[in-house]
C-alpha positions as CSV (number, residue, x, y, z in Angstrom):
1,X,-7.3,10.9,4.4
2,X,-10.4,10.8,2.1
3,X,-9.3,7.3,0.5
4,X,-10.0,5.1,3.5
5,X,-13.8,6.1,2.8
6,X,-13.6,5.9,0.1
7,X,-12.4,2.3,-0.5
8,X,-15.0,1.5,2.2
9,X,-17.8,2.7,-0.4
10,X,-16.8,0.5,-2.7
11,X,-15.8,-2.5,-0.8
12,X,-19.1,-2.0,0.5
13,X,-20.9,-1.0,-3.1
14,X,-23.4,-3.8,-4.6
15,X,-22.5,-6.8,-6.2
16,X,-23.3,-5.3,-9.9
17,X,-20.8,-2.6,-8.9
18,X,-16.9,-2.9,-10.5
19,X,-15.7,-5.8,-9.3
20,X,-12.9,-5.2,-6.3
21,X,-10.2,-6.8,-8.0
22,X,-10.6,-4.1,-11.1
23,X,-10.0,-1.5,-7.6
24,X,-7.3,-2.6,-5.2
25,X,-5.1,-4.4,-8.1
26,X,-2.9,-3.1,-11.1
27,X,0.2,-3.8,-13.4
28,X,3.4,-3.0,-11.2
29,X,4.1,0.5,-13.1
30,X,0.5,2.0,-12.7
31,X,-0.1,0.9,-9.2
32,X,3.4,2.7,-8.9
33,X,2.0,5.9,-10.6
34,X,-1.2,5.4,-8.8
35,X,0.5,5.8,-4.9
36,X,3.2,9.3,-6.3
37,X,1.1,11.2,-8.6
38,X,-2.5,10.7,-6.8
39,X,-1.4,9.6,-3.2
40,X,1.5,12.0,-2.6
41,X,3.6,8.2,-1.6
42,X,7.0,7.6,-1.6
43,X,8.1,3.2,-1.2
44,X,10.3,3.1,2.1
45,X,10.4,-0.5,2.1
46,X,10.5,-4.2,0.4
47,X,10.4,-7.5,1.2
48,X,10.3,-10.6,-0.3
49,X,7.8,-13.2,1.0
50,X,8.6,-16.0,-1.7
51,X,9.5,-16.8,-4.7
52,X,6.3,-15.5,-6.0
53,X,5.9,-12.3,-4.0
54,X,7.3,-9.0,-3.5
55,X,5.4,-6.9,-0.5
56,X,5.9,-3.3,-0.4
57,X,5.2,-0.3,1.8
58,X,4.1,2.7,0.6
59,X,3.9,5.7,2.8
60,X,3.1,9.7,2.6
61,X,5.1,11.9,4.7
62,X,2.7,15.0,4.0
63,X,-0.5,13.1,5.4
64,X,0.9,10.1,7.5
65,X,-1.4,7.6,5.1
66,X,0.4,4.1,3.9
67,X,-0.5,1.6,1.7
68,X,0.6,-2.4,1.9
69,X,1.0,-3.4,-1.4
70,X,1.6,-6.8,-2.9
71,X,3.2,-7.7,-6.1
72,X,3.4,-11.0,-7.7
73,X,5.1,-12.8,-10.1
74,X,3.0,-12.1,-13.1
75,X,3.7,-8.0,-12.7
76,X,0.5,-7.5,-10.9
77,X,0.0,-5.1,-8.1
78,X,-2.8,-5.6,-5.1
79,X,-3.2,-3.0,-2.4
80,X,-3.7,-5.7,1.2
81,X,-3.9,-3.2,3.6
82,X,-4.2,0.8,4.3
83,X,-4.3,3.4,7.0
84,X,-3.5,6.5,8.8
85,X,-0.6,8.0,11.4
86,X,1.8,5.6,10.0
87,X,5.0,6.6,12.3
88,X,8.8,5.1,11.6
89,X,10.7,2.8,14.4
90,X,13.5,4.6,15.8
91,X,15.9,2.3,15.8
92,X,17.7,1.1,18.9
93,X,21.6,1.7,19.2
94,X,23.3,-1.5,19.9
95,X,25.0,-0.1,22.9
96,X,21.8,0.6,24.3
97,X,20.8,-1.0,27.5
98,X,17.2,-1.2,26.8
């Protein structure tokens, strides 16, 4: 709950600050460490968007928080979106009339 504000603060922070891309982006296997060991999330999905993308969701049970995460070819990691109450789809029974 307390990382949305603070990503804000820095987004926000002045240009001589650390720049954003040294933030949101990592190798692959830290970003990975980065979401378990300090976010308490678990990856309940991948996609591929081309041949030079992989997009992952991240997500914690405990606190309802997910992360978007993008990784590219060249084994780095950005974070593209974030938030709160994430919530599952049910899925839909095929025999449903709905």
């Amino acid at each position: 709950m307390l990382r949305i504000p603070v990503l804000l603060l820095v987004l926000t922070a002045p240009a001589m600050a650390t720049p954003i891309a040294d933030i949101v982006c990592a190798p692959r296997d830290e970003m990975s460490q980065k979401l378990t060991r300090q976010f308490g999330e678990t990856r309940i999905a991948t996609g591929i968007r081309d041949m030079e993308r992989i997009l992952e969701v991240w997500t914690s049970e405990r606190t309802g928080d997910w992360t978007l995460v993008m990784t590219y070819a060249n084994g780095q990691s950005c974070i593209v979106a974030m938030g709160e109450d994430w919530s599952p789809a049910i899925p839909v029974s095929k025999d449903d009339p709905a």
